[in-house]
C-alpha positions in Angstrom: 0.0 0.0 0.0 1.7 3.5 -1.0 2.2 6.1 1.6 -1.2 8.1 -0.2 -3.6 5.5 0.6 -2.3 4.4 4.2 -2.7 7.9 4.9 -5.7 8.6 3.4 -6.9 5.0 5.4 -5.7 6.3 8.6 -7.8 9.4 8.0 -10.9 7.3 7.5 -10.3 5.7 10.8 -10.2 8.4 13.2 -13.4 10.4 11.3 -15.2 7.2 11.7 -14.3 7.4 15.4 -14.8 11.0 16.2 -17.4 11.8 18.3 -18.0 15.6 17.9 -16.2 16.3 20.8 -13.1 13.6 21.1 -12.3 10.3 19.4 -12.9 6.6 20.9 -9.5 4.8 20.5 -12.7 2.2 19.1 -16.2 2.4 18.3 -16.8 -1.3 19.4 -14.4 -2.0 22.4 -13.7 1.8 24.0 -16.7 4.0 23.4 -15.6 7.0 25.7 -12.3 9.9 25.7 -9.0 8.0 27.1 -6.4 10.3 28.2 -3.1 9.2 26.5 -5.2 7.9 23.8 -6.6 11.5 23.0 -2.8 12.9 23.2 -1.8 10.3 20.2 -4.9 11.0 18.5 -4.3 15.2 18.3 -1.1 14.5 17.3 -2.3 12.2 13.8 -5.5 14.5 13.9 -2.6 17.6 13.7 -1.6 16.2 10.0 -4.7 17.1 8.1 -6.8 19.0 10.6 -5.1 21.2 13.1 -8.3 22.8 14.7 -9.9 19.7 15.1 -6.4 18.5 16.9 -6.5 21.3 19.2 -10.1 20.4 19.7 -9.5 16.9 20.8 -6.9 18.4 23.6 -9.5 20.8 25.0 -12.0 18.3 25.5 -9.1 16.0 27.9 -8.6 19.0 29.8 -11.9 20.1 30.3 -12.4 16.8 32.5 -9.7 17.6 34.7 -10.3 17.9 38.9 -10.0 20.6 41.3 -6.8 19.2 42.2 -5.0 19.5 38.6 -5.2 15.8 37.6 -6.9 14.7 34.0 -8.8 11.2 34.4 -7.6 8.4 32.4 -11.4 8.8 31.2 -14.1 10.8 30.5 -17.3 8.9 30.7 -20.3 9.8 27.6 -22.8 9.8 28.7 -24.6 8.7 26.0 -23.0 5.4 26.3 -23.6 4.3 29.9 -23.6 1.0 30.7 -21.4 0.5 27.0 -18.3 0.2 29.3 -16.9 -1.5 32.4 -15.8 0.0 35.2 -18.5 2.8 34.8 -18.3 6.3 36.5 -20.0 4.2 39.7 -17.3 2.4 40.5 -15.6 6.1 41.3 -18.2 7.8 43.5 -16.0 10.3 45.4 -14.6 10.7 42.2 -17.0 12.6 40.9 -17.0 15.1 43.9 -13.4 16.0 42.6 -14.0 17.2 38.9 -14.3 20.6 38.0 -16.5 20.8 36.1 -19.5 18.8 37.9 -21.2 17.9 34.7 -18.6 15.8 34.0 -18.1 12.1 34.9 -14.2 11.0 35.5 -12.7 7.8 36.1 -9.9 8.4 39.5 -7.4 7.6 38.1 -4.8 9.2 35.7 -2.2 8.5 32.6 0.9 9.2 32.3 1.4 13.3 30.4 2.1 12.9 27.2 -0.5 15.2 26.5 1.6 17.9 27.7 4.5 16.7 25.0 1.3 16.6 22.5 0.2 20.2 23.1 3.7 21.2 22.6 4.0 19.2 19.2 0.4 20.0 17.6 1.1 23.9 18.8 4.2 23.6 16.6 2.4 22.3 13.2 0.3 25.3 13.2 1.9 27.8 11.2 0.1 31.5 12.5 2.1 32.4 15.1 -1.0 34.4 16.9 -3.3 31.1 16.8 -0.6 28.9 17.7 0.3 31.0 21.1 -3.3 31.3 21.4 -4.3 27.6 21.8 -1.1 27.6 24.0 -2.1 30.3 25.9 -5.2 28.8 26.3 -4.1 25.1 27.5 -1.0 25.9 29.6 -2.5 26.1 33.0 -4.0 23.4 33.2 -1.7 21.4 31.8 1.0 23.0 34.1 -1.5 22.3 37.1 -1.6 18.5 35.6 2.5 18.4 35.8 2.4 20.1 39.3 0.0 17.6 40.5 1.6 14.8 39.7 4.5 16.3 41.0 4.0 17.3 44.1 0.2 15.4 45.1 1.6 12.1 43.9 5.7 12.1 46.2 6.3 9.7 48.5 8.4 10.4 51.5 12.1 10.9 50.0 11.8 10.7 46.2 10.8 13.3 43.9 9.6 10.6 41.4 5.8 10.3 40.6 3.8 7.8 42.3 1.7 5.5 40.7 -1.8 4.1 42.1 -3.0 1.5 39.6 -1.7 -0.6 36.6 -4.3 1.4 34.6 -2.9 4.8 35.3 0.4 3.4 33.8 -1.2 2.0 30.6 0.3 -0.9 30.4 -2.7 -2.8 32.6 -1.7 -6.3 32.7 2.3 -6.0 32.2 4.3 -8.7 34.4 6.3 -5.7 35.9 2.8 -5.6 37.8 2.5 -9.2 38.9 3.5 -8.1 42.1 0.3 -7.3 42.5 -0.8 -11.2 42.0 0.5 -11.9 45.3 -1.5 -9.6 47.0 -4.4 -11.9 46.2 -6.7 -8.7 46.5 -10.5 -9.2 45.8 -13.2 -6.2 45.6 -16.4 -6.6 47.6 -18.5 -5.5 45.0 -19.3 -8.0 42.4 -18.6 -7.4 38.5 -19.5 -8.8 35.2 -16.5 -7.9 32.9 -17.4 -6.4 29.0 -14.1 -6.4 27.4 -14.1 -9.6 26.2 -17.7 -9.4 24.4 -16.1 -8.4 20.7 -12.3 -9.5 21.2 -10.8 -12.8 21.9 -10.7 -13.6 26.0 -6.8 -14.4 25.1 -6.0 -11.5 24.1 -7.1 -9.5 27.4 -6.1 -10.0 30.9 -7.2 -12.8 33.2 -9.8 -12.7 35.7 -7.3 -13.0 38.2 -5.6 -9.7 37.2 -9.6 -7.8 37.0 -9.7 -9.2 40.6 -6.8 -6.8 41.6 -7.4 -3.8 39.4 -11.2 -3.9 41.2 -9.9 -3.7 44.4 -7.4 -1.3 43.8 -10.2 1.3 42.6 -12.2 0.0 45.7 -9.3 1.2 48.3 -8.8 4.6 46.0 -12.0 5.6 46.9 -12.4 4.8 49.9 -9.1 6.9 50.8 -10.8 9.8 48.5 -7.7 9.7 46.3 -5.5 10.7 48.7 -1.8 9.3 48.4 -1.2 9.1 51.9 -4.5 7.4 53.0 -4.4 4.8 50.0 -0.8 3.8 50.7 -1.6 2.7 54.4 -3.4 0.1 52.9 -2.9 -1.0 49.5 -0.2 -3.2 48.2 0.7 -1.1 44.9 2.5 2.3 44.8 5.2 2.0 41.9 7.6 4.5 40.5 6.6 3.3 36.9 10.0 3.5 34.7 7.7 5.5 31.7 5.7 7.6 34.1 8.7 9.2 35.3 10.2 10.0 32.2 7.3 11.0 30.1 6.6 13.6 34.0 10.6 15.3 33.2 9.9 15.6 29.1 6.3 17.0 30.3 7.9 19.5 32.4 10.6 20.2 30.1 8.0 20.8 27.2 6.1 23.3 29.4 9.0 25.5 29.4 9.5 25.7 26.3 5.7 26.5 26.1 6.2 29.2 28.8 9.1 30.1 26.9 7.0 31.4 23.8 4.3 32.6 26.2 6.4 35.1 28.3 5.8 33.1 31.5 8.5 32.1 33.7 9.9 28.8 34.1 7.2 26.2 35.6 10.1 24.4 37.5 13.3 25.1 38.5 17.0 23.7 37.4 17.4 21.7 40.4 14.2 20.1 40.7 14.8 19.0 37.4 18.3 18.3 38.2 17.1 16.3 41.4 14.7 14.5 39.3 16.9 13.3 36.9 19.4 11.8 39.1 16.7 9.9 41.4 15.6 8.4 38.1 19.1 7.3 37.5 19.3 5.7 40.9 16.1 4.5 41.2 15.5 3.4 37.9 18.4 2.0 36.3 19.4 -1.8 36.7 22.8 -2.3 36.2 22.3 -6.4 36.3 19.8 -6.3 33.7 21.2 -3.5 31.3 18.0 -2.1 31.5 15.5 0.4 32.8 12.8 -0.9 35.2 10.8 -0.2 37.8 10.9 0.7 41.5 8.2 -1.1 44.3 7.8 2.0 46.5 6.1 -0.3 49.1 9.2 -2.9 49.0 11.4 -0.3 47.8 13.3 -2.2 45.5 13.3 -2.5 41.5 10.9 -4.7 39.7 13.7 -6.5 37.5 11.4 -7.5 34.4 12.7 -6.9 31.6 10.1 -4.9 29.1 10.0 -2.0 26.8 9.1 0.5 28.8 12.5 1.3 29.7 13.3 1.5 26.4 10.4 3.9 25.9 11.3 6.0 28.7 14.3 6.9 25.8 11.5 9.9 25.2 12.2 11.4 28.5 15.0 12.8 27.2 17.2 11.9 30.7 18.9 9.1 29.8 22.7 10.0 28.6 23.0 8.7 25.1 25.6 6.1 25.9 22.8 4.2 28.4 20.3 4.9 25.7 22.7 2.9 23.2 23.2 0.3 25.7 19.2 -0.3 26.3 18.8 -0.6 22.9 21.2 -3.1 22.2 20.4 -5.3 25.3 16.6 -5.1 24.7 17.4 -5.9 20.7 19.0 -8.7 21.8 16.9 -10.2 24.1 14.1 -9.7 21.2 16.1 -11.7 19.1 13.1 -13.3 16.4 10.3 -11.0 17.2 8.7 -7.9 15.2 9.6 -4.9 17.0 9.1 -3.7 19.5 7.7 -6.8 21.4 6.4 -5.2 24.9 8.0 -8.3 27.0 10.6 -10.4 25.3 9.9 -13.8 23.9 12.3 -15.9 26.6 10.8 -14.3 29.3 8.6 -16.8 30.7 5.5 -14.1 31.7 5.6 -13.5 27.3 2.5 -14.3 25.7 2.4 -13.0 21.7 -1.2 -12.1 21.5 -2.6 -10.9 25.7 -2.1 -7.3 26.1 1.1 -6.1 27.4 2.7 -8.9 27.4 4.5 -9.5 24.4 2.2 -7.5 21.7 3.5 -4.4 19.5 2.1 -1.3 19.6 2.1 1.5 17.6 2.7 4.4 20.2 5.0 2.4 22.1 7.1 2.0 18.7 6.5 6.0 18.3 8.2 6.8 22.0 11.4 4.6 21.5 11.9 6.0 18.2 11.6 9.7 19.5 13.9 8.5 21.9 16.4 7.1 20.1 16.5 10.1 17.4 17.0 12.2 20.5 20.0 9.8 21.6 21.7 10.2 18.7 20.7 7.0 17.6 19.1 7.8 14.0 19.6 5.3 11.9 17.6 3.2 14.5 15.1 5.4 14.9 14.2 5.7 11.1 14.6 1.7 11.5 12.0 1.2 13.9 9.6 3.9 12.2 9.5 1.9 8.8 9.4 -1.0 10.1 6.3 0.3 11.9 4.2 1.6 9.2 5.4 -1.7 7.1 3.6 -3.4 10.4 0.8 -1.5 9.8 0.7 -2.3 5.7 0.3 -5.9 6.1 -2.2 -6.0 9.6 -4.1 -3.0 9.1 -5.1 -0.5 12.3 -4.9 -3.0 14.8 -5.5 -1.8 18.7 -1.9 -3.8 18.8 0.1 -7.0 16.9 1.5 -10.6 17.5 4.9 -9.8 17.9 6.0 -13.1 16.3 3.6 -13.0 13.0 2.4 -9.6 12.7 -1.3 -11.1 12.6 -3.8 -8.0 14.4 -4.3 -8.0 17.6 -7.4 -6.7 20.0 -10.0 -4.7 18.7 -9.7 -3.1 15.0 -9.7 0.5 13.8 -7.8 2.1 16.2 -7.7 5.4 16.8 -3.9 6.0 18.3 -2.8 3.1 16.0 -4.4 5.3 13.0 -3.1 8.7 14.9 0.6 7.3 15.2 0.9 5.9 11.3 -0.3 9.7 10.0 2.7 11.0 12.5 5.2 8.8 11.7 4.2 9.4 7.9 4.3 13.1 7.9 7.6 13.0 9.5 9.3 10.4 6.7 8.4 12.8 3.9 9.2 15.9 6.2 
């Protein structure tokens, strides 16, 4: 398929799933605005339409609480009952929202929607419009940054906490097995959806919805507080991607504040200080790799997965670590399509459930801005062709078999779509 038509399918994909007021990553499996979804989406959407792009950003932030967080969703309310968990499964959630005709999930993603503001705000060429739309989204996306910053420390890290598998995106990833052990169960009862119109095998098991459940179930009962949940629940990671996509979110926002006249949302040592707990904290010298840290064990989570590689985006990682990452995770990847989200001799890898083994298009689209950033271009325009060839042969697949390339999940996806019309415009940029 030449680069005309993929585009011009990708197009077709994300009109089909826009809703007037956001895009549904999918019509049949996700009928409501996800956060890091939407971010992905503005920045394919930015392509072809930039006011509709800018639109798509507004919408995430006009969701966000009192406090300065943006929900991992925004419930329509013309589809209730179409999802699982609902907005009732959040009930001091709601008390939180701004805007109190909205309905939140209480839980967040991590900010690449900050990075996505940035990057759409650059593709529109009038100056005045494009420090207008910044003008316009910079405090609450500063107030996003600042929240997770400050609301979501532990005592003696500056690293972002995180509350729940699904606030890191990658649900059902074995660096959260941990979580397994726990053996959590929620009170309530449930009757899962997201297998109705995708294979069971390629979602999580009922043993992982078990703990998610609960989680949600102790969130709300501590009313979101950090402090209250931790006393309690078993999960408080410093998630390897989280952290990195929080220092390029707050790097981004000054260079937004920059353009604006404002001054500099955070200062050189907090960044400084950031950096080098990330370093510490993150960095596995065993493994080669970027992992995880178990704030409630305080000690890393030494799987091996690609979301140390795609913390290359952060832009904190010294180029020669970034080269090393590469070439370790490369090679433990040895036979697979990249890049497989758990490698294939891990004994948690299973090509077609979720995250752990399946490709995905955004996570392709982070380690490739990454390793540009590094230095590392040749691998970079690599991984990008390699991408939309992925995408030629399986079509807009919600994600990919990393052994065949067969699709994966549910079809016509809307950051899948979103990330081929990016990684297009760039190659004939």
């Amino acid at each position: 398929m030449s680069d005309e038509r993929l585009a011009a399918a990708a197009r077709r994909v994300l009109r089909g799933n826009d809703t007037g007021r956001w895009t549904v990553p999918s019509r049949t499996q996700y009928p409501h605005q996800w956060n890091w979804d939407s971010a992905f989406v503005a920045l394919g959407l930015a392509t072809f339409d930039w006011g509709r792009a800018a639109a798509e950003i507004d919408a995430l932030l006009e969701a966000r609480w009192r406090e300065g967080m943006l929900p991992h969703v925004r419930y329509d309310p013309r589809h209730q009952g179409d999802y699982f968990p609902g907005p009732d499964r959040w009930p001091r959630a709601q008390a939180h929202v701004a805007d109190s005709a909205v309905r939140t999930s209480g839980i967040t993603n991590p900010p690449i929607v900050v990075t996505a503001a940035l990057l759409v705000g650059r593709q529109q060429p009038n100056r005045e419009r494009r420090l207008a739309f910044w003008r316009r989204t910079y405090p609450a996306l500063r107030r996003f940054v600042e929240y997770l910053g400050w609301r979501r420390r532990v005592p003696g890290s500056p690293l972002v906490a995180v509350v729940h598998p699904w606030e890191s995106g990658w649900d059902n990833s074995p660096r959260w097995d941990h979580l397994r052990d726990a053996r959590l169960r929620p009170r309530r009862p449930f009757a899962r959806q997201d297998a109705r119109r995708v294979p069971p095998g390629d979602r999580p098991s009922d043993a992982d919805y078990d703990g998610y459940l609960a989680l949600v179930e102790l969130l709300d009962e501590a009313d979101y507080d950090l402090a209250g949940y931790r006393v309690r629940s078993p999960f408080c990671v410093h998630d390897v991607l989280a952290d990195a996509l929080w220092y390029r979110a707050a790097r981004d926002l000054g260079d937004m504040a920059g353009e604006l006249g404002e001054p500099a949302p955070f200062s050189s040592w907090r960044m400084d200080d950031f950096a080098a707990a990330f370093e510490e904290r993150h960095w596995d010298p065993g493994l080669g790799l970027y992992v995880d840290w178990d704030c409630a064990a305080e000690r890393r989570i030494a799987r091996p997965t690609a979301a140390g590689l795609a913390a290359l985006a952060g832009g904190l990682i010294p180029p020669e670590r970034a080269a090393t990452t590469w070439e370790r995770y490369a090679a433990l990847s040895a036979g697979a399509r990249a890049i497989c989200t758990v490698p294939p001799g891990d004994p948690a890898f299973d090509a077609r459930r979720y995250w752990r083994g399946p490709v995905w298009a955004p996570v392709n689209w982070l380690v490739a801005d990454g390793l540009a950033a590094a230095g590392l271009g040749a691998e970079a325009a690599g991984l990008r062709a390699g991408t939309l060839d992925l995408v030629r042969e399986a079509g807009f697949a919600e994600y990919f078999d990393p052994l065949t390339g067969a699709p994966c999940g549910a079809r016509d996806f809307s950051w899948t779509a979103a990330v081929t019309l990016d990684l297009l415009a760039r190659a004939s940029g």
